[in-house]
C-alpha positions in Angstrom: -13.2 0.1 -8.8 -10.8 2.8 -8.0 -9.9 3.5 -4.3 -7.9 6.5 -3.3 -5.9 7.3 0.3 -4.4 9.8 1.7 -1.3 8.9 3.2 -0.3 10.0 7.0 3.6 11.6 7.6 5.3 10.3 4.3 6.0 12.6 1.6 3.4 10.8 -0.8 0.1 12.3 -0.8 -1.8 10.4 -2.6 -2.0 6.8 -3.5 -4.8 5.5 -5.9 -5.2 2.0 -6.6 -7.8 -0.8 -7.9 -9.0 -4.2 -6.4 -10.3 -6.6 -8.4 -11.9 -9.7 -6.6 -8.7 -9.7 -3.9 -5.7 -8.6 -6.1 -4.6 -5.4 -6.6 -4.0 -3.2 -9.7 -3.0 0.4 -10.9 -1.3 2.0 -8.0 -0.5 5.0 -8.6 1.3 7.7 -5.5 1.0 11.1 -6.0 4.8 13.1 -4.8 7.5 11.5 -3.2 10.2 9.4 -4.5 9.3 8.8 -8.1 11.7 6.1 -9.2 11.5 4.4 -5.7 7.2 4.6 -5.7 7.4 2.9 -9.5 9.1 0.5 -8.4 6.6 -0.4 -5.3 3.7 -0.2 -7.7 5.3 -2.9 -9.7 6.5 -4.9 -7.6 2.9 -5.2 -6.0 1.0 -4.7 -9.1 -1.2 -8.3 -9.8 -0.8 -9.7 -6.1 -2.8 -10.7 -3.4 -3.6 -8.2 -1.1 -2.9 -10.4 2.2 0.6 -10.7 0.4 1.3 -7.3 -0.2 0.3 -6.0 3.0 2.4 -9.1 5.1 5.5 -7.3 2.7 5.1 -4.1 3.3 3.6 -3.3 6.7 5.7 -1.8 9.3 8.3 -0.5 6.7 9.9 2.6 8.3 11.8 5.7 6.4 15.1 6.6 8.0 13.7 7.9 11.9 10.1 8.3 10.8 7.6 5.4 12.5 5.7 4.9 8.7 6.9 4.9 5.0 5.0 5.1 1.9 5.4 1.2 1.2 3.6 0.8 4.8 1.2 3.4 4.0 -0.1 1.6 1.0 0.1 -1.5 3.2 -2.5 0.6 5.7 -4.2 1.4 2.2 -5.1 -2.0 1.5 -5.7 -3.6 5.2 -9.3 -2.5 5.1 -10.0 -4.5 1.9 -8.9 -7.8 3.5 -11.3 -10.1 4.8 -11.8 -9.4 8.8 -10.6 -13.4 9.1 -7.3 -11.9 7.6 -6.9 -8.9 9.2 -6.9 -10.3 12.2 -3.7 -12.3 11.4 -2.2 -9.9 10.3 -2.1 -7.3 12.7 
């Protein structure tokens, strides 16, 4: 099933992605730094989603509080298990 999320004060505006049992597939961000954004969807393409949100979360963009890696991180936090989320935080 595809999911979609609008990101918050990043220059991505879009990030589309897929879940499948608790790994995630197909992430695709709409604008912002192509090259660098390819290279986040591969790196998390196939993984858990506990481990791609421990990686990314909190990830910040020169002065700006968020980045697009955290935003997908933020993305994918509601699809944990509550158990998890918890941890996480």
């Amino acid at each position: 099933m595809k999911h979609t999320y609008s990101p918050k004060k990043v220059c991505s505006t879009h990030i589309e992605f897929e879940i499948d049992g608790d790994v995630v597939h197909d992430i695709h961000f709409e604008k912002g730094c192509d090259g660098n954004l390819q290279g986040l969807a591969r790196l998390a393409e196939g993984r858990n989603i506990a481990e791609v949100v421990e990686l990314l979360a909190g990830i910040k963009c020169g002065r700006r509080a968020t980045s697009c890696p955290d935003q997908l991180a933020k993305a994918l936090k509601k699809y944990l298990p509550r158990k998890t989320q918890k941890k996480i935080q």
